[in-house]
C-alpha positions in Angstrom: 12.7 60.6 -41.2 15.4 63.1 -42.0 18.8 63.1 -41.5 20.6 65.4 -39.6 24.2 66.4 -38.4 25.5 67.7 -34.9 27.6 70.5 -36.7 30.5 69.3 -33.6 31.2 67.0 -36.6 32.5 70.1 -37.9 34.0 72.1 -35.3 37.2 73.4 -37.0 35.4 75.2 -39.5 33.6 78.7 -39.1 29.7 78.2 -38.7 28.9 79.2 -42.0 31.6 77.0 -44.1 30.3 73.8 -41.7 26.5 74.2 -43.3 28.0 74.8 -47.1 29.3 71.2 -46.2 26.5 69.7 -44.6 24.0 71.3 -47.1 26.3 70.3 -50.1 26.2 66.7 -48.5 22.3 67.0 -49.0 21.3 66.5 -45.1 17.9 68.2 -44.3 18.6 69.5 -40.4 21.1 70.8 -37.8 21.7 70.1 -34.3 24.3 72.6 -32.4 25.6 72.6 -29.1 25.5 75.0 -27.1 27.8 74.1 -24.5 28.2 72.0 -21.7 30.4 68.7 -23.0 31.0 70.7 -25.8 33.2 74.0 -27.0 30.3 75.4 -28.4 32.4 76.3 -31.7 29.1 77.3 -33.5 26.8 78.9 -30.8 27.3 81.7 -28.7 24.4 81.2 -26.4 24.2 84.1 -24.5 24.7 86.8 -27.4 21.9 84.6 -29.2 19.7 85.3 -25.8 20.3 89.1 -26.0 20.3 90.2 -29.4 16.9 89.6 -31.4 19.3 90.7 -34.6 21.7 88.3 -34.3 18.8 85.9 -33.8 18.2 86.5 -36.9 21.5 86.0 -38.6 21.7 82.2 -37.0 18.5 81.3 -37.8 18.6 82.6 -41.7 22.1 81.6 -41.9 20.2 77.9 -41.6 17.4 78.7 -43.4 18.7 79.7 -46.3 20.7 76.9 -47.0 17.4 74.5 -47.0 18.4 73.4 -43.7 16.5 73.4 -40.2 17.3 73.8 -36.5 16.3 70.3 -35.1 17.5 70.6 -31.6 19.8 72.4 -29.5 22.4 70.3 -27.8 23.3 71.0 -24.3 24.5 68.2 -23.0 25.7 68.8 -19.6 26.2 68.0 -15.8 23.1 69.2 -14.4 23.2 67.4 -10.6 27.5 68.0 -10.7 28.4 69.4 -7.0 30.5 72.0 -8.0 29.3 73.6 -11.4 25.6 71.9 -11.6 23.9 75.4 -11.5 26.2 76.6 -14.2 25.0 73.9 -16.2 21.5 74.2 -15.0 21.1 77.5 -16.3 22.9 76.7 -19.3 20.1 74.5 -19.7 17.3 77.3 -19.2 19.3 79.5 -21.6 19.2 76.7 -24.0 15.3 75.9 -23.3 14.4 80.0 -23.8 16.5 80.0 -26.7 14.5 77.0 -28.7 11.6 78.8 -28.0 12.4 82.2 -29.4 13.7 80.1 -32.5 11.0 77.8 -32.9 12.6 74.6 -31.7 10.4 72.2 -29.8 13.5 69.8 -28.4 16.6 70.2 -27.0 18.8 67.1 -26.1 20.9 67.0 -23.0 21.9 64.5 -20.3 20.1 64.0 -16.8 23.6 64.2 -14.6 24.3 62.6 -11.7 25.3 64.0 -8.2 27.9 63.3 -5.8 27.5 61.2 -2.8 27.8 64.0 -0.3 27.7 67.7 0.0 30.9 67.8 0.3 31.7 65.7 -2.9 33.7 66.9 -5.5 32.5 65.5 -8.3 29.7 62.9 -9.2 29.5 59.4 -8.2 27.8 57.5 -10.7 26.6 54.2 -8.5 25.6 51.0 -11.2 26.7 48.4 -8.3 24.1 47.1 -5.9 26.7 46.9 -3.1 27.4 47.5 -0.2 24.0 48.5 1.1 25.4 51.8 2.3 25.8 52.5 -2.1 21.6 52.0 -2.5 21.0 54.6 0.1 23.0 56.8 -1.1 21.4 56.3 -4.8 17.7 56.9 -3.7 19.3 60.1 -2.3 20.7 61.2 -5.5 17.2 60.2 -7.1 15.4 62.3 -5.1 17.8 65.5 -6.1 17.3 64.4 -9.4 13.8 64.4 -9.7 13.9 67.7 -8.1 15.7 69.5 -10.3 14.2 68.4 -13.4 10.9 68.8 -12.0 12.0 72.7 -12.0 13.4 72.4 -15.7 10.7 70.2 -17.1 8.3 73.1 -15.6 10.4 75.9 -17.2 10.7 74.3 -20.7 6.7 74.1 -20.4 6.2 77.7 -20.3 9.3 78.3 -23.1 7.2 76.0 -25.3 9.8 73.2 -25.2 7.8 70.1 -25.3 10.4 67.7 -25.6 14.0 67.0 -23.8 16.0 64.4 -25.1 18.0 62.4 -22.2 21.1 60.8 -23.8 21.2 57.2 -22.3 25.1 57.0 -21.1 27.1 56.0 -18.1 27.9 58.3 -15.4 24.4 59.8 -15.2 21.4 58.7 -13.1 19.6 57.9 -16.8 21.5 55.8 -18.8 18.8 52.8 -20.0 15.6 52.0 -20.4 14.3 51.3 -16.8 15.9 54.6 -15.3 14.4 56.6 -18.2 11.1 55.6 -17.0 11.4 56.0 -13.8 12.3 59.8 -14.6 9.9 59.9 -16.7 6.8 58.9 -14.8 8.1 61.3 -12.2 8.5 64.3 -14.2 6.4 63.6 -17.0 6.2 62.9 -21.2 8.4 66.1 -21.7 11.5 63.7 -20.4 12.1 61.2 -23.0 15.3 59.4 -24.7 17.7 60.4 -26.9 18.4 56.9 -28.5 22.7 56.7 -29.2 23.1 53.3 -30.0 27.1 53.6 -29.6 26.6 53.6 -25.6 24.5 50.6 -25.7 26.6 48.4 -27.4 29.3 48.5 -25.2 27.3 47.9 -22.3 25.8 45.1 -24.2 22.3 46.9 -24.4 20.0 45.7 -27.7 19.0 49.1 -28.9 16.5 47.6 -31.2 14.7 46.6 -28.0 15.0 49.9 -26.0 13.7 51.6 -29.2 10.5 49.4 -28.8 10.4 49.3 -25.2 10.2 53.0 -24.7 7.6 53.8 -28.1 6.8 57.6 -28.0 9.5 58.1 -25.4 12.2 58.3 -28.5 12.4 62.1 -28.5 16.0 61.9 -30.6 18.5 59.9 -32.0 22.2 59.9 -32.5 23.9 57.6 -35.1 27.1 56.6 -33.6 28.6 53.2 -33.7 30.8 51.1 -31.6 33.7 49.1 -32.6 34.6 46.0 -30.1 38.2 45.1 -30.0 38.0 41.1 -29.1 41.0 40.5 -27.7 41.1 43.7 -25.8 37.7 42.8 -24.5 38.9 39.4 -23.1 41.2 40.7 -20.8 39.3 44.3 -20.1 36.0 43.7 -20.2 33.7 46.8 -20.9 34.6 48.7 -18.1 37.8 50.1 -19.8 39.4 53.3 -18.6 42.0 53.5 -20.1 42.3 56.8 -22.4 41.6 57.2 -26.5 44.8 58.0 -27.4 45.3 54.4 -28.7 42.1 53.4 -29.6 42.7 50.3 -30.7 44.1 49.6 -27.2 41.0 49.6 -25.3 38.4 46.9 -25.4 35.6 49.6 -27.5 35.7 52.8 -29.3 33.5 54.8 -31.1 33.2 54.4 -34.6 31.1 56.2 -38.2 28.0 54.1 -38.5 28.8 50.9 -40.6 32.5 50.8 -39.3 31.6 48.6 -35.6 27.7 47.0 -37.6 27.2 46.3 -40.2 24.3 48.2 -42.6 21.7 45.1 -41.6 21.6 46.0 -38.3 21.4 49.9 -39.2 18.5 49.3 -41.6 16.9 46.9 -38.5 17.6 50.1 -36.5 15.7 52.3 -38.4 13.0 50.2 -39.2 12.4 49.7 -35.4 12.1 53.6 -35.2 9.3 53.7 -37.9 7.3 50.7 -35.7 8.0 52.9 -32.8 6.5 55.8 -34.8 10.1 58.1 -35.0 9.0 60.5 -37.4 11.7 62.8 -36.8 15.6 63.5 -37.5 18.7 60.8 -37.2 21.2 63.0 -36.6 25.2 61.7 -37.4 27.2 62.4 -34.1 30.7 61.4 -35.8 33.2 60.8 -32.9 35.3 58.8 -35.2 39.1 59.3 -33.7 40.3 57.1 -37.3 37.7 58.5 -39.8 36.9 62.4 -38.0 35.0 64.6 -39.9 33.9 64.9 -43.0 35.2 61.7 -44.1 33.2 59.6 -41.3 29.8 61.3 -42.2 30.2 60.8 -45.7 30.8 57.4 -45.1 27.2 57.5 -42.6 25.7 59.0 -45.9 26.5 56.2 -47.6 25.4 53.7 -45.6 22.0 55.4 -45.0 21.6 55.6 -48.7 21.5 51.6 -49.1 18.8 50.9 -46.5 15.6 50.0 -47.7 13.8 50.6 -44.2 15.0 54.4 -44.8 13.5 54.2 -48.4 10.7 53.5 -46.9 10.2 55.7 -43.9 10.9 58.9 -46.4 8.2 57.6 -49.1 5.5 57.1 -46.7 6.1 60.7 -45.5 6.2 61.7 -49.2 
């Protein structure tokens, strides 16, 4: 396995200065966004598209640093009413440009639509009532499948062989049953990207969705979770209320180590070897109290101590 960042980590730099960093901090691979959820500070999609030259400048400007280009992250809102073509064809864009790089994967979110056409935004539906709500749910399946039927065809002829769903709230895949239903409608291009962050909070045991979906693991995220006890108590889960004050909500999202401690992280990885991962753990810090550098360095760290790690990189040795 090698270790990778999603250079978001390190969006107030310039692209360049961002992989002196992660190259200095001896990571082997990149993921970059591309838009969508994110600002994009380190990929200008459509000028990557166009120019074959400037192509070339990204793709050295990794390469010569000894890093690689393990995905391209366009995590977006696919089924949204109002802007899910936008973010549809930000996901072709994406798709045609792994394949003029060489990238097999690209990680991205499955969306969710709204309950009407004349919805304004998406209604994510996780309650089995009123009946009137599982109607409306099988509806929004059958969108969904239609839609990444169309994409799952055009990443086949891009030669994009894997997309990574990101199991998390508010879209119609968010665990392990849902990801298999897509999948066995779609087909073995669709397969998970495993963030254990979003599992914890919803009380999910990722080392069991890691070997409950096998060769389905196209990607993984390490983010952690920090649960706030007495917050929890009287919130639940289900907080809204904003990150400004983190440490007023029930959860927040934490630098690996800082919400579990490294046995569970060394469990982690050694259920990804079972599963037969062989591919990149890429850091996703969204650390509001340790951003940045600081919170992968402190990842790094923690990676560094597990023997399940040790092992997975001797065996490929």
């Amino acid at each position: 396995m090698k270790l990778c960042v999603n250079t978001d980590t390190f969006g107030d730099m310039p692209f360049e200065q961002a992989l002196d960093v992660i190259a200095g901090l001896g990571i082997d691979a990149v993921e970059v966004a591309a838009g969508g959820h994110s600002t994009a500070p380190h990929m200008r999609i459509g000028e990557l598209l166009a120019d074959a030259a400037a192509r070339a400048r990204f793709a050295d400007a990794i390469d010569s640093r000894g890093l690689r280009l393990n995905a391209i992250n366009c995590s977006a809102d696919p089924l949204h009413p109002l802007h899910g073509e936008q973010h549809r064809q930000l996901i072709r864009d994406s798709i045609q440009l792994a394949g003029l790089l060489g990238v097999e994967k690209i990680v991205t979110m499955s969306g969710c639509p709204g309950e009407s056409p004349d919805a304004r935004t998406i209604n994510w539906i996780w309650f089995p009532w009123p009946d009137e709500m599982l109607a409306i749910r099988e509806e929004q399946w059958e969108a969904g499948i239609g839609v990444w039927r169309e994409l799952a065809d055009f990443a086949a002829r891009h030669g994009d062989e894997r997309i990574a769903r990101e199991l998390m709230p508010l879209q119609l895949v968010y665990n392990v049953p849902t990801l298999l239903r897509m999948r066995e409608a779609v087909g073995p291009a669709i397969g998970a990207n495993i963030d254990p962050s979003h599992m914890f909070w919803q009380q999910m045991d990722p080392l069991r969705v890691v070997a409950a979906l096998g060769p389905a693991v196209h990607h993984v995220h390490l983010k952690d979770t920090e649960l706030y006890d007495g917050e929890l108590a009287l919130n639940g889960v289900l907080d809204a209320r904003p990150w400004d004050d983190p440490t007023r909500r029930s959860w927040v999202f934490r630098a690996i180590g800082r919400g579990h401690p490294a046995s569970f992280w060394d469990a982690f990885v050694g259920a990804l070897a079972q599963a037969g991962y062989d591919d990149a753990l890429s850091i996703e810090n969204e650390d509001v109290l340790l951003p940045g550098e600081s919170g992968v360095r402190e990842a790094l760290t923690l990676l560094d101590s597990l023997p399940a790690l040790q092992r997975a990189r001797a065996a490929a040795a």
